[in-house]
ROMAR-406001 format. One line per 3 residues: their letters; for each residue x, y, z of N, C-alpha, C. Coordinates in steps of 0.05 Angstrom, whole numbers, always signed. Example, Ala and Ser with C-alpha at 12.3 -4.5 7.8 and 13.67 -1.06 7.14 Angstrom:
2
as	+264:-114:+156:+246:-90:+156:+264:-66:+156 ~ +257:-45:+142:+273:-21:+143:+258:+1:+157;
//
This chain:
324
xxx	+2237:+2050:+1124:+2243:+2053:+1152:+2228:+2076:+1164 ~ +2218:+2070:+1186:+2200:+2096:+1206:+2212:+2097:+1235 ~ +2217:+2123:+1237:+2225:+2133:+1265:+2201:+2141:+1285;
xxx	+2193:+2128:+1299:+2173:+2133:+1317:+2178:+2140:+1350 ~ +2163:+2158:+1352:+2177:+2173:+1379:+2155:+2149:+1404 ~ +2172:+2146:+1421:+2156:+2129:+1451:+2165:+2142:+1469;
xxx	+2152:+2131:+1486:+2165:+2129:+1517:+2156:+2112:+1535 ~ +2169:+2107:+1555:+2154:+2085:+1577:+2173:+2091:+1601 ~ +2164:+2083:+1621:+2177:+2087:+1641:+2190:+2077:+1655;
xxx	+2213:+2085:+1677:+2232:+2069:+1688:+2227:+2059:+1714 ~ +2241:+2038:+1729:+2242:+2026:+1744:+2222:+2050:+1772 ~ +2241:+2068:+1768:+2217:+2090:+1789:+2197:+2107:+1785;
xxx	+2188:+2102:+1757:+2162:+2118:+1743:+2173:+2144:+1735 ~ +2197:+2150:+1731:+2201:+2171:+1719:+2197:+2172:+1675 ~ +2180:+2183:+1664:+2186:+2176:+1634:+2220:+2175:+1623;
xxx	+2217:+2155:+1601:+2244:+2160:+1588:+2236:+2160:+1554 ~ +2250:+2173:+1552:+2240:+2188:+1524:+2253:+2161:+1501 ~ +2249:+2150:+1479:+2263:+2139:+1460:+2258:+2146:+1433;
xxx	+2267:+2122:+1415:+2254:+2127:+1382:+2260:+2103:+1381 ~ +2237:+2093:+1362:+2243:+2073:+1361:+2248:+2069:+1329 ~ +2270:+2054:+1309:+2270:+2059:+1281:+2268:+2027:+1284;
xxx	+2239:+2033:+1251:+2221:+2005:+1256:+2227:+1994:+1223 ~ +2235:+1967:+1214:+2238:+1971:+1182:+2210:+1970:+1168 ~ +2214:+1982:+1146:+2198:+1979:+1115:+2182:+1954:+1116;
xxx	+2195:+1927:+1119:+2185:+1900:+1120:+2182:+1895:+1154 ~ +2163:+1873:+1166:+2177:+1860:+1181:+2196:+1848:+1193 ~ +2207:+1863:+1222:+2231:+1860:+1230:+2237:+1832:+1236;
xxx	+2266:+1826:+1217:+2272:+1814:+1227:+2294:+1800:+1251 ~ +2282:+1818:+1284:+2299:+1826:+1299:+2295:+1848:+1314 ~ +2298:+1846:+1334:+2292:+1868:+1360:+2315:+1878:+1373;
xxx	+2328:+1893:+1371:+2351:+1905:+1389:+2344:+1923:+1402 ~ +2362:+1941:+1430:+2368:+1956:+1439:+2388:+1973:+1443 ~ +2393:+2001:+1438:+2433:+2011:+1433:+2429:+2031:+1447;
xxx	+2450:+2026:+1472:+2453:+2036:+1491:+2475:+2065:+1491 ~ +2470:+2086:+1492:+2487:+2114:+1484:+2515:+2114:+1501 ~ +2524:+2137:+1498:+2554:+2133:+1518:+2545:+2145:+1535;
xxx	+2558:+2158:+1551:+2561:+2177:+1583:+2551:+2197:+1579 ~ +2536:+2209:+1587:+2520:+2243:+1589:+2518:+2244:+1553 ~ +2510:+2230:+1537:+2503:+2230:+1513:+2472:+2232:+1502;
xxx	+2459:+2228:+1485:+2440:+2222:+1484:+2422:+2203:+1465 ~ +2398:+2189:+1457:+2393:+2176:+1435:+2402:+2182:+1411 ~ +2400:+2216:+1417:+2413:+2238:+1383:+2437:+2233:+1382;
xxx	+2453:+2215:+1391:+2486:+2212:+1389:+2486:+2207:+1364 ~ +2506:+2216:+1347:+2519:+2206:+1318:+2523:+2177:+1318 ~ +2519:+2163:+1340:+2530:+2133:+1338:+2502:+2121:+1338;
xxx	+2495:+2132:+1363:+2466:+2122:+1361:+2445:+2126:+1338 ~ +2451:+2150:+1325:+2424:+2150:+1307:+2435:+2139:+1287 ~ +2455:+2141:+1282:+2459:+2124:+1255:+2459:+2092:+1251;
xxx	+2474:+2083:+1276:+2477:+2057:+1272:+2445:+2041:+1273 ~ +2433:+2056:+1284:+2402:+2049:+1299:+2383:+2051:+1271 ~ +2391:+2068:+1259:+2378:+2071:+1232:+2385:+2055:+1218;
xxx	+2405:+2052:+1211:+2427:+2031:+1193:+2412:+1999:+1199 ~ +2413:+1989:+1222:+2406:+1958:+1220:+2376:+1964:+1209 ~ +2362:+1988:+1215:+2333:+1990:+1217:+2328:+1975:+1178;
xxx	+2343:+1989:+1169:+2347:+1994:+1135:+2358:+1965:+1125 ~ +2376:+1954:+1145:+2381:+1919:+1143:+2363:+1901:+1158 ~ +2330:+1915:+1162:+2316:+1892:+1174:+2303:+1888:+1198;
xxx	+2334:+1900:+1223:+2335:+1886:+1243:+2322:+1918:+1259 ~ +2292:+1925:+1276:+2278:+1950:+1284:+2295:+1946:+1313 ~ +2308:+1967:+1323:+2327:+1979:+1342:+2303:+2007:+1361;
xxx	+2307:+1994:+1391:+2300:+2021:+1401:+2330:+2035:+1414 ~ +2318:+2069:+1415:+2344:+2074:+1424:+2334:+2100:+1436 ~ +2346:+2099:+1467:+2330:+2123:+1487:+2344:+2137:+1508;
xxx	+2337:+2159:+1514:+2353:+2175:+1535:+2354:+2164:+1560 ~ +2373:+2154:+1567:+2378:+2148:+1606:+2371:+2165:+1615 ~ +2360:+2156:+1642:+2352:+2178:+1665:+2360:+2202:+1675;
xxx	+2346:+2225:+1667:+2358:+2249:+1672:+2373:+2263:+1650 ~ +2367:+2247:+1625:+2391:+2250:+1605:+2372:+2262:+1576 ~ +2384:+2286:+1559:+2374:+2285:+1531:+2339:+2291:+1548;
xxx	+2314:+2279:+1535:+2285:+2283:+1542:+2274:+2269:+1560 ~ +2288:+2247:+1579:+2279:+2231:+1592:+2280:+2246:+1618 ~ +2262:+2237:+1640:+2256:+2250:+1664:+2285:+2235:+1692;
xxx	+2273:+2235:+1716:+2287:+2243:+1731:+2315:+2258:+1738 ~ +2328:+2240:+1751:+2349:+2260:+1764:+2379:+2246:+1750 ~ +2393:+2255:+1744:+2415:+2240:+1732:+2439:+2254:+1748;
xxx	+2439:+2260:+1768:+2466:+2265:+1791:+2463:+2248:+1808 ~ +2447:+2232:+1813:+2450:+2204:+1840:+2436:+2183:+1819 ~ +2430:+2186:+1790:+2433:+2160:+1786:+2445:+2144:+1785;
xxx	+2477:+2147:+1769:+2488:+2130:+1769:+2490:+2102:+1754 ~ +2515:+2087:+1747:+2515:+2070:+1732:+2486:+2041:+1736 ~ +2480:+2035:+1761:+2466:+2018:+1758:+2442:+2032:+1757;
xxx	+2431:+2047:+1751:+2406:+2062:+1732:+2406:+2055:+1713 ~ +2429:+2058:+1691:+2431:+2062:+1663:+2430:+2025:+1660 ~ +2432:+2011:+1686:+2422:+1984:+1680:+2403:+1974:+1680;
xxx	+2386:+1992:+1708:+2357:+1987:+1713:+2340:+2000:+1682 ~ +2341:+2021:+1675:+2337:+2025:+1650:+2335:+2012:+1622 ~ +2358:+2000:+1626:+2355:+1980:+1604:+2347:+1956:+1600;
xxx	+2342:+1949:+1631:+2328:+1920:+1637:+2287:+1929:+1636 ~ +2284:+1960:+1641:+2257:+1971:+1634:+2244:+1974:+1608 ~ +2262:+1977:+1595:+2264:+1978:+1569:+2264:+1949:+1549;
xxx	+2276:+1934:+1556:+2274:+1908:+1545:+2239:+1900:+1556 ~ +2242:+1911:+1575:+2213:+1891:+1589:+2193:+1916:+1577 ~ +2191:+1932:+1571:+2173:+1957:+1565:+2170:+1939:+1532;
xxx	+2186:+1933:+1512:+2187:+1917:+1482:+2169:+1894:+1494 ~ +2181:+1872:+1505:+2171:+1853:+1508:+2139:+1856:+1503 ~ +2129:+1874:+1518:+2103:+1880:+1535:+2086:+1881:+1502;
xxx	+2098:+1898:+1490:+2096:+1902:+1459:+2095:+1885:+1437 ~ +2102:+1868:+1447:+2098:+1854:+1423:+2126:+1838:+1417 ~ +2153:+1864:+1430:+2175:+1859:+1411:+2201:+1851:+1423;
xxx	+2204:+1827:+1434:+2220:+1814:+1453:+2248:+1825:+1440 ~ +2272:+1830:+1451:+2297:+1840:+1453:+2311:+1815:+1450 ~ +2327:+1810:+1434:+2345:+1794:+1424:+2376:+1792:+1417;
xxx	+2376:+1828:+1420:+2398:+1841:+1410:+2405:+1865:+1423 ~ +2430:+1874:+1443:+2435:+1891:+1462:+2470:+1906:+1446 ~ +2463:+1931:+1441:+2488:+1940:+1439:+2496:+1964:+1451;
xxx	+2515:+1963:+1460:+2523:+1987:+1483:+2545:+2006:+1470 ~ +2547:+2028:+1471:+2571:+2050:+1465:+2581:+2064:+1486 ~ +2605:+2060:+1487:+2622:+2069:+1510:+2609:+2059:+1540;
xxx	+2605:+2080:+1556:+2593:+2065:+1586:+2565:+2056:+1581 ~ +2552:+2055:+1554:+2523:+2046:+1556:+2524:+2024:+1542 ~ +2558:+2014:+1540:+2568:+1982:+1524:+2573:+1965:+1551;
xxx	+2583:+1988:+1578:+2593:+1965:+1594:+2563:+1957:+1621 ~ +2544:+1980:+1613:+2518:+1973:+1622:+2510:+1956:+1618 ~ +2506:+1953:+1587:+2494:+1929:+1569:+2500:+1909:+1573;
xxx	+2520:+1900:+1581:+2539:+1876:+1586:+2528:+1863:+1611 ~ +2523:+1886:+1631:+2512:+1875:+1663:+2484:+1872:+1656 ~ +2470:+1888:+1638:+2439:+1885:+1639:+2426:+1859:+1626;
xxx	+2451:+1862:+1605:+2440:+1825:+1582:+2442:+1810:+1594 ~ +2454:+1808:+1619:+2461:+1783:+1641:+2433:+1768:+1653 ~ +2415:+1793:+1659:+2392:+1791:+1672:+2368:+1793:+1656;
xxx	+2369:+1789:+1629:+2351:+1790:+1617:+2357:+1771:+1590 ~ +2333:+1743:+1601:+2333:+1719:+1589:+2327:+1720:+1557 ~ +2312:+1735:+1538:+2307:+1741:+1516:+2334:+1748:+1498;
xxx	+2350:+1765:+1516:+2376:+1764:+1504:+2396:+1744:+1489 ~ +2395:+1751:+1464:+2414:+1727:+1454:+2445:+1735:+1448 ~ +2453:+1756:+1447:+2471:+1763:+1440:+2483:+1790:+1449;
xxx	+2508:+1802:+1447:+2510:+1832:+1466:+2529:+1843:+1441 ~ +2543:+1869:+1447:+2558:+1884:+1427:+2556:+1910:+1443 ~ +2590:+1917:+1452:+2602:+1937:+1457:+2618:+1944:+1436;
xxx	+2615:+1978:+1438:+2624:+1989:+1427:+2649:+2013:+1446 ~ +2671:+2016:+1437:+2693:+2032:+1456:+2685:+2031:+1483 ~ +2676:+2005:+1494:+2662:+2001:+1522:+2684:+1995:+1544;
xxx	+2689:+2014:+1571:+2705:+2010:+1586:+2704:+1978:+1609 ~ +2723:+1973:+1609:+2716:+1947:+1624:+2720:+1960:+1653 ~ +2706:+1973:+1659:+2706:+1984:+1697:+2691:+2011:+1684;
xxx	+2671:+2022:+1705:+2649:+2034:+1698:+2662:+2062:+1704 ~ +2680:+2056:+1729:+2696:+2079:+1736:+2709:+2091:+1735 ~ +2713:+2083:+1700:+2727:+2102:+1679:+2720:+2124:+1675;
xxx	+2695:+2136:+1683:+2686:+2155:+1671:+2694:+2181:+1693 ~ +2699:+2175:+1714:+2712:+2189:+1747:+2737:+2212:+1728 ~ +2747:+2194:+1711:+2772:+2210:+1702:+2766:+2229:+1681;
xxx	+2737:+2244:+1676:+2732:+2252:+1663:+2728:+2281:+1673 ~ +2724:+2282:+1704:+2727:+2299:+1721:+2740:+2301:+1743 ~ +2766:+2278:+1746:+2768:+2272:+1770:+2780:+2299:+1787;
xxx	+2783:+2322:+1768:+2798:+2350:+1785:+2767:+2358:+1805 ~ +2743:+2351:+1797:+2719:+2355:+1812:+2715:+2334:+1837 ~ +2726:+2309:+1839:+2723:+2284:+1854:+2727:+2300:+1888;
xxx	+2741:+2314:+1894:+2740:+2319:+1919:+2727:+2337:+1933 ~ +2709:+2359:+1914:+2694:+2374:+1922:+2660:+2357:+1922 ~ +2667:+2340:+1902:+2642:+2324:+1906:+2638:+2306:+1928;
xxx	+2658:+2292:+1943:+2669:+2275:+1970:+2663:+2296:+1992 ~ +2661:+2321:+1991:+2668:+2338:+2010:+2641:+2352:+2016 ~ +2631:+2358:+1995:+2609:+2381:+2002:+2586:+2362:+1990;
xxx	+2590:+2343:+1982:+2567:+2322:+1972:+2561:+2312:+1943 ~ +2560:+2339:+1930:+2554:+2347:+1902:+2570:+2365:+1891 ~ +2580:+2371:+1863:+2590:+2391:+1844:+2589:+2392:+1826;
xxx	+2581:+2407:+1801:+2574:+2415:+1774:+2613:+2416:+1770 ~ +2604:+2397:+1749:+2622:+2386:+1731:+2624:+2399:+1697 ~ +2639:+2403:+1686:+2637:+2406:+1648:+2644:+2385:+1636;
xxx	+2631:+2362:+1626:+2628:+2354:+1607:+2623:+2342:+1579 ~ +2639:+2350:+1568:+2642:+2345:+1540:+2622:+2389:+1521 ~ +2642:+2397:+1548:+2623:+2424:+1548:+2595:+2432:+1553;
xxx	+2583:+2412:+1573:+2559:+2423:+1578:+2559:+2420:+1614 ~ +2553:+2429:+1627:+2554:+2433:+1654:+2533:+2402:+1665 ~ +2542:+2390:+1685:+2522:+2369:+1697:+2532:+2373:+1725;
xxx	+2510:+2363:+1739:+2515:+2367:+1772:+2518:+2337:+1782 ~ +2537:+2323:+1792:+2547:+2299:+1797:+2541:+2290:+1838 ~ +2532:+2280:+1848:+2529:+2278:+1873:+2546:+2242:+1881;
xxx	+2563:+2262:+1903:+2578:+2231:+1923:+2559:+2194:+1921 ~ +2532:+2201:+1916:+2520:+2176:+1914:+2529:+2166:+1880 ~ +2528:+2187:+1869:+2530:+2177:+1836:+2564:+2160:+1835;
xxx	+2583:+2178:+1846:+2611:+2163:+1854:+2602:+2138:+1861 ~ +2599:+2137:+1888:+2598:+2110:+1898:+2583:+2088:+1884 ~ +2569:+2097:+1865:+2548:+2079:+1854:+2566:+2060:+1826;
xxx	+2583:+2084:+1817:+2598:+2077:+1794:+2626:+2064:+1805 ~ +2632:+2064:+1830:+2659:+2058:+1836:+2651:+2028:+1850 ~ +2620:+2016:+1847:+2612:+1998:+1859:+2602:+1972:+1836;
xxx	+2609:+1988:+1819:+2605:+1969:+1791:+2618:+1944:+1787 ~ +2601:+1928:+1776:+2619:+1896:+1770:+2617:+1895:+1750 ~ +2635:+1909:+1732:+2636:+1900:+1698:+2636:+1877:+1690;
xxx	+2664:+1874:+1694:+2686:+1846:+1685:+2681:+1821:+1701 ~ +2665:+1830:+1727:+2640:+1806:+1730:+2622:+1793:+1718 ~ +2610:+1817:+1713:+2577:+1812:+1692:+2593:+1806:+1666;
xxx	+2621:+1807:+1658:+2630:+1789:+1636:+2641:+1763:+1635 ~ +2646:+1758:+1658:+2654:+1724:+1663:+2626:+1707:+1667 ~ +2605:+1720:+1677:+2584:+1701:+1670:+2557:+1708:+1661;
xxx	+2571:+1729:+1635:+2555:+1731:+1608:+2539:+1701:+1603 ~ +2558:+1703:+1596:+2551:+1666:+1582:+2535:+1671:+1550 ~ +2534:+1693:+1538:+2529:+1697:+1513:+2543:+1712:+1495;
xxx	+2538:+1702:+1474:+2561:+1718:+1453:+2570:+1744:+1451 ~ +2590:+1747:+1446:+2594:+1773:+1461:+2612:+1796:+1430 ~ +2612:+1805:+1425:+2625:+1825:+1398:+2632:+1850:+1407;
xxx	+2659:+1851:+1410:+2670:+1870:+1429:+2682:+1891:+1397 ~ +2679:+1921:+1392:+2684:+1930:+1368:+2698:+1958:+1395 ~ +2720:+1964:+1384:+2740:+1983:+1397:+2771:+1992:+1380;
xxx	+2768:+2022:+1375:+2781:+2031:+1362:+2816:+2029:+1374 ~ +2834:+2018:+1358:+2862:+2021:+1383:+2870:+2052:+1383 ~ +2866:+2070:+1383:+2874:+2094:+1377:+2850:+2107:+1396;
xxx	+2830:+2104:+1420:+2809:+2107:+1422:+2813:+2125:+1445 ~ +2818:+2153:+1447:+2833:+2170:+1459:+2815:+2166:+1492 ~ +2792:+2168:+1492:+2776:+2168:+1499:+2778:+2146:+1533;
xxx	+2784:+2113:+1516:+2775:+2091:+1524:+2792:+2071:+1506 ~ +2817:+2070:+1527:+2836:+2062:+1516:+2832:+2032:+1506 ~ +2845:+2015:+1491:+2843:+1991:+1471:+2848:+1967:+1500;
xxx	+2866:+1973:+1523:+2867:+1959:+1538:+2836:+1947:+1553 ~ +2820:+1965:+1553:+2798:+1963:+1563:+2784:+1938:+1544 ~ +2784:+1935:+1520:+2784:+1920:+1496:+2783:+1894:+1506;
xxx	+2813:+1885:+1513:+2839:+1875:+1521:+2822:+1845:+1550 ~ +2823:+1872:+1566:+2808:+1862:+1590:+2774:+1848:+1587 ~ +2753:+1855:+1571:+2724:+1857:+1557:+2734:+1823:+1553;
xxx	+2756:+1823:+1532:+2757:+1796:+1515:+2768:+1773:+1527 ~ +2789:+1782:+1546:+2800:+1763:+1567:+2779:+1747:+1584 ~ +2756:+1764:+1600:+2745:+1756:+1608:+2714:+1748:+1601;
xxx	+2713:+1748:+1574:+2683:+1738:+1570:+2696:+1703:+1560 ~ +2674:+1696:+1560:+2676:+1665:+1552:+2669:+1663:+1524 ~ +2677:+1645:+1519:+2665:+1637:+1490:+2643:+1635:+1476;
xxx	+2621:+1637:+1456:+2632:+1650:+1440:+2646:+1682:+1433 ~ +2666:+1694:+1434:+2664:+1719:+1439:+2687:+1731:+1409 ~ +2677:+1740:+1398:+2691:+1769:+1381:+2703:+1788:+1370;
xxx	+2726:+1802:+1376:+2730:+1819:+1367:+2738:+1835:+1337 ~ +2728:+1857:+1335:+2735:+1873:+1309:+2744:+1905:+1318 ~ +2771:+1903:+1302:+2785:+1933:+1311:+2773:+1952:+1289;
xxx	+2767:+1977:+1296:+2761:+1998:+1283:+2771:+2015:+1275 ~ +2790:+2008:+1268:+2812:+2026:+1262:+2826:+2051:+1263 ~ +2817:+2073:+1254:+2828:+2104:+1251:+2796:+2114:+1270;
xxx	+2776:+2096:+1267:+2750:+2117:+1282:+2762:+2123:+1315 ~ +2744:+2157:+1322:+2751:+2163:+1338:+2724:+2147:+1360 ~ +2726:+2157:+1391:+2712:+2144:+1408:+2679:+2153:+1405;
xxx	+2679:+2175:+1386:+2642:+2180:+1385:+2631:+2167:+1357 ~ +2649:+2152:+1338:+2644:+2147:+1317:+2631:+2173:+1299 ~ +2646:+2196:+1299:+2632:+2212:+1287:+2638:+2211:+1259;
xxx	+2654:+2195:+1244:+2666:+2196:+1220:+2635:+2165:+1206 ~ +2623:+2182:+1191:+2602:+2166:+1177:+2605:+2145:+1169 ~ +2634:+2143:+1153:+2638:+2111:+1141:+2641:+2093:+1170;
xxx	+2647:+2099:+1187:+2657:+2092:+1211:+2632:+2083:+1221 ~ +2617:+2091:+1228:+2589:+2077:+1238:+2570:+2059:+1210 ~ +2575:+2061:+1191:+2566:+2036:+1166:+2581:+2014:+1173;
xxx	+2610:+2016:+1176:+2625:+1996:+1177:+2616:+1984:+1205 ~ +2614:+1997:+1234:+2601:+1976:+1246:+2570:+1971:+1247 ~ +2553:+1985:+1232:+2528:+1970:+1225:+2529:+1942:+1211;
xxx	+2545:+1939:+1195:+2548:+1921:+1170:+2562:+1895:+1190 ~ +2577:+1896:+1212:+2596:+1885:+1218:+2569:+1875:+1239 ~ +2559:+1886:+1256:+2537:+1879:+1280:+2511:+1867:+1262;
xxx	+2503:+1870:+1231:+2479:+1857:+1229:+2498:+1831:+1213 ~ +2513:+1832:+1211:+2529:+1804:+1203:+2527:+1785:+1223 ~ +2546:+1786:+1237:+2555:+1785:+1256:+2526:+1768:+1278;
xxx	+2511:+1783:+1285:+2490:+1780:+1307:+2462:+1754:+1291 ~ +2455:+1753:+1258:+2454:+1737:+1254:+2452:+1707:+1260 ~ +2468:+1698:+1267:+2480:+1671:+1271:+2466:+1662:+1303;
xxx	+2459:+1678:+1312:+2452:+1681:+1340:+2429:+1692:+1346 ~ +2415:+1702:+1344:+2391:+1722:+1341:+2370:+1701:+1328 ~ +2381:+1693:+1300:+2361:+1685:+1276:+2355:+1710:+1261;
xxx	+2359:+1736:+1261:+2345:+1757:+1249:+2376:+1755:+1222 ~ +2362:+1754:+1201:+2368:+1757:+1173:+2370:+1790:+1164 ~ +2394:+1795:+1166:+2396:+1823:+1157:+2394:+1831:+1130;
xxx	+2374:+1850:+1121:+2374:+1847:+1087:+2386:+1878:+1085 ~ +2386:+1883:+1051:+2393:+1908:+1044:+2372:+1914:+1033 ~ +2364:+1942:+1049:+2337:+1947:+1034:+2329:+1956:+1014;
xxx	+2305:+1943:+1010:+2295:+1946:+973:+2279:+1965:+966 ~ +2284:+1982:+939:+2265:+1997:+935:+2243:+1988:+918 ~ +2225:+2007:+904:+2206:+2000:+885:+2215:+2028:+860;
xxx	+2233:+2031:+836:+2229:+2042:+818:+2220:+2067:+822 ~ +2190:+2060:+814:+2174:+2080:+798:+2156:+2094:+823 ~ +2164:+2081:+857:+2141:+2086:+881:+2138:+2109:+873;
xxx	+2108:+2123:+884:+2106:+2154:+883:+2105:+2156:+912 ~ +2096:+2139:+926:+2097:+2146:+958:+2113:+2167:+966 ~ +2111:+2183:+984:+2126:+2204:+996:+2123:+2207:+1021;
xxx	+2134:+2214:+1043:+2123:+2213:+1068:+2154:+2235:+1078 ~ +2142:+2255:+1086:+2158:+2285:+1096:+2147:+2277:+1129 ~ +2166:+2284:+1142:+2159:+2293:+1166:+2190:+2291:+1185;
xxx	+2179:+2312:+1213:+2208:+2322:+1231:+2217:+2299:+1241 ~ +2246:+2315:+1245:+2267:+2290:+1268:+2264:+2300:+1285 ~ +2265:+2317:+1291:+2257:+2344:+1319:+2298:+2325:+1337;
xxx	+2312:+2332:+1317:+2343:+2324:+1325:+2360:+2343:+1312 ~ +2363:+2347:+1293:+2379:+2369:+1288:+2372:+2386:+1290 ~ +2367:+2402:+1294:+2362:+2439:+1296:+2325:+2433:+1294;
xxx	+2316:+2462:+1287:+2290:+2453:+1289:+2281:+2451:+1263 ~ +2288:+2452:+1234:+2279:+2443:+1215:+2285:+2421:+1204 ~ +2302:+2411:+1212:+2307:+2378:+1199:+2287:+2364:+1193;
xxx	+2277:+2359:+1161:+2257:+2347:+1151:+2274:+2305:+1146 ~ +2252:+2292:+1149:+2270:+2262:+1142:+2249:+2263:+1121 ~ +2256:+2255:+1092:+2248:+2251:+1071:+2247:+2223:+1065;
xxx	+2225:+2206:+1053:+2229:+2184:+1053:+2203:+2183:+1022 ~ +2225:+2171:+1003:+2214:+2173:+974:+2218:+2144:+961 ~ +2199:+2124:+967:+2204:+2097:+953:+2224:+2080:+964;
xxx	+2235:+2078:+990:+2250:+2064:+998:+2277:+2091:+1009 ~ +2282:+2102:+994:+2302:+2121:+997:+2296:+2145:+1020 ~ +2327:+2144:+1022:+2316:+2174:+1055:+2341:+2190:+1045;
xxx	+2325:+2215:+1060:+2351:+2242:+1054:+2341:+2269:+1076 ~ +2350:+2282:+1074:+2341:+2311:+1094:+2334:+2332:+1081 ~ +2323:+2338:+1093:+2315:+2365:+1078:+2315:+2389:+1099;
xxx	+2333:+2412:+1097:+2328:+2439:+1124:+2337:+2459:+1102 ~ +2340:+2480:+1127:+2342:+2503:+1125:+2377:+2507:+1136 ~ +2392:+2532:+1117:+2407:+2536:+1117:+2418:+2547:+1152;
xxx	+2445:+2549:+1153:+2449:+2560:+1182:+2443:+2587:+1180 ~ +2446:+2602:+1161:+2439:+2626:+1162:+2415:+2633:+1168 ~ +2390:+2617:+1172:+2359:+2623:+1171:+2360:+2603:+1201;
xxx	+2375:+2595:+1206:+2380:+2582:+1238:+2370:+2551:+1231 ~ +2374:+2539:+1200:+2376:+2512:+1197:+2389:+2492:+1209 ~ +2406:+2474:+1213:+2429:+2454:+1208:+2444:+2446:+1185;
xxx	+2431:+2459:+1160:+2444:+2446:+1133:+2448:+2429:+1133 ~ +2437:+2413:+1140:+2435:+2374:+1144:+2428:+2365:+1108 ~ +2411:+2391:+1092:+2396:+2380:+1065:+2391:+2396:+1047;
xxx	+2379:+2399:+1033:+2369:+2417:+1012:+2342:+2437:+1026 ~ +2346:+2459:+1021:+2321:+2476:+1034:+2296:+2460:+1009 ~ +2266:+2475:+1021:+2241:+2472:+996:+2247:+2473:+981;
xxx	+2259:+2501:+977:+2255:+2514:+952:+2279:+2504:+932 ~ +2304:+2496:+943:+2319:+2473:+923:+2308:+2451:+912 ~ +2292:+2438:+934:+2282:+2409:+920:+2255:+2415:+903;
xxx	+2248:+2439:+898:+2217:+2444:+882:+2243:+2444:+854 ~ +2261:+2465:+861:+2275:+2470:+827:+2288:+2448:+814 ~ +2302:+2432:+833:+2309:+2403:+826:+2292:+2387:+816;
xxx	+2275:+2391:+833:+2238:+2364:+816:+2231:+2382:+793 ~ +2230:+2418:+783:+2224:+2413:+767:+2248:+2413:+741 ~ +2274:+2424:+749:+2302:+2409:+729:+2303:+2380:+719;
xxx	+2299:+2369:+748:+2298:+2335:+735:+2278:+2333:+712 ~ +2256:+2342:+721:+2233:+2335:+698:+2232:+2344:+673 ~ +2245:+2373:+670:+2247:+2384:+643:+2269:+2364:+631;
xxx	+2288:+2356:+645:+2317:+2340:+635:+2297:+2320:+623 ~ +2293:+2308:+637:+2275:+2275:+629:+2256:+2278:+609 ~ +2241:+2292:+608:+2220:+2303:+595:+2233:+2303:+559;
xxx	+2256:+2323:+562:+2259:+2332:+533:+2270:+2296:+526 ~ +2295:+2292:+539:+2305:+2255:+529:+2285:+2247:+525 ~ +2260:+2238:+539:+2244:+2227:+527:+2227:+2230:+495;
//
């Protein structure tokens, strides 16, 4: 699997930053996975799950919304139908490539985007929300103690999820103008609704509503104890495993488990430029792992520093060496 950095641009020429994770073999399968609310491609959901099908086959792009994470314009009057126009740029930006979109999965508000964008975009075969609210203007309650200074004076810097964003009266109205549970009655494609009942975030009712109103064929799988960012690891395998199953049947893309070679010597080192600034992705014969620097040297400890994996390559080898 290879992580390759793109970009292309949106509906108003602003760049939007992505990665695209491409498999080992020919894909079999083109997706798109859409992040949550003021999140970014680097989300724990996103990079993993995005990597994960990559490793079963199916090459996933996955990119910052407007104004969001590395992508350009303004993200205080974008608003929810951006993060649609976006994703309908993005499908058509693949196409252009070579690599028609077949496969749309959304997390949290970039599940209930996905839902309105797969509508409008014929290559789509199939959709997948993840803790996706069924009304866009769930997310209002995330600041709604800010909602009247923003009605009043136009605009106001908001905290969320601890980082400061500046929110403008057009961005309200844009999200309070949303047709979710519209764009789910005439989906008209399969639909795999995955929502934690415990999902503090984005409650199970939202779920509830998603499944009521999509048509048939449609889905669901509960996630049990995961919280709403999927930050618990087994938690995002379990819905990789569950979405390249799953999407199969519909798509045509054959999810495999990827194969190694033994004895490869291949090696290929190079940055994620995502965790901190040394995060090395190691990729040794099929196999991946990290490699940084400790927090104390201003790492992430995501892996083994150099100088562990030189003493390890040469431990292993004296070990092997003498058995032999």
């Amino acid at each position: 699997m290879q992580s390759q950095r793109v970009e292309f641009s949106n509906a108003a020429g602003a760049p939007l930053s992505g990665v695209l994770e491409v498999p080992d073999a020919d894909p079999s399968g083109w997706a798109i996975f859409a992040h949550c609310f003021t999140c970014s491609k680097k989300s724990l959901a996103a990079s993993r799950v995005a990597r994960g099908l990559a490793e079963r086959g199916i090459g996933v792009l996955r990119f910052d919304f407007t104004g969001l994470g590395e992508s350009g314009g303004d993200f205080s009057t974008g608003g929810f139908s951006s993060d649609v126009s976006d994703l309908i740029a993005a499908a058509d930006w693949m196409a252009a490539a070579g690599r028609s979109v077949s496969l749309m999965i959304g997390h949290s508000l970039g599940g209930a985007a996905t839902v309105v964008a797969a509508g409008q975009i014929d290559a789509v075969k199939a959709v997948v929300t993840i803790g996706a609210p069924s009304d866009a203007s769930h997310v209002i309650e995330q600041f709604r103690e800010s909602v009247p200074e923003i009605e009043s004076a136009g605009r106001a810097q908001v905290n969320l999820g601890g980082r400061p964003f500046t929110l403008s009266r057009e961005f309200l109205d844009d999200v309070r103008a949303s047709t979710v549970i519209e764009s789910v009655k005439t989906l008209r494609k399969p639909l795999l609704i995955l929502h934690a009942p415990g999902d503090e975030v984005v409650g199970i009712d939202n779920a509830t509503d998603l499944f009521v109103a999509a048509k048939h064929p449609k889905s669901f799988v509960s996630l049990d104890r995961a919280d709403h960012l999927l930050t618990g690891k087994n938690d995002s395998v379990f819905v990789t495993d569950v979405i390249a199953g799953w999407s199969g049947q519909y798509t045509g893309a054959v999810a495999t488990a990827q194969t190694t070679t033994p004895q490869s010597n291949r090696v290929i080192v190079r940055e994620t430029g995502e965790n901190g600034p040394y995060q090395n992705e190691v990729l040794i014969g099929g196999r991946r792992f990290f490699a940084d620097e400790p927090a104390a040297y201003g790492g992430a400890d995501t892996g083994p520093d150099p100088y562990a994996l030189v003493t390890a390559g040469l431990g292993a080898c004296t070990s092997i060496t003498m058995r032999m």
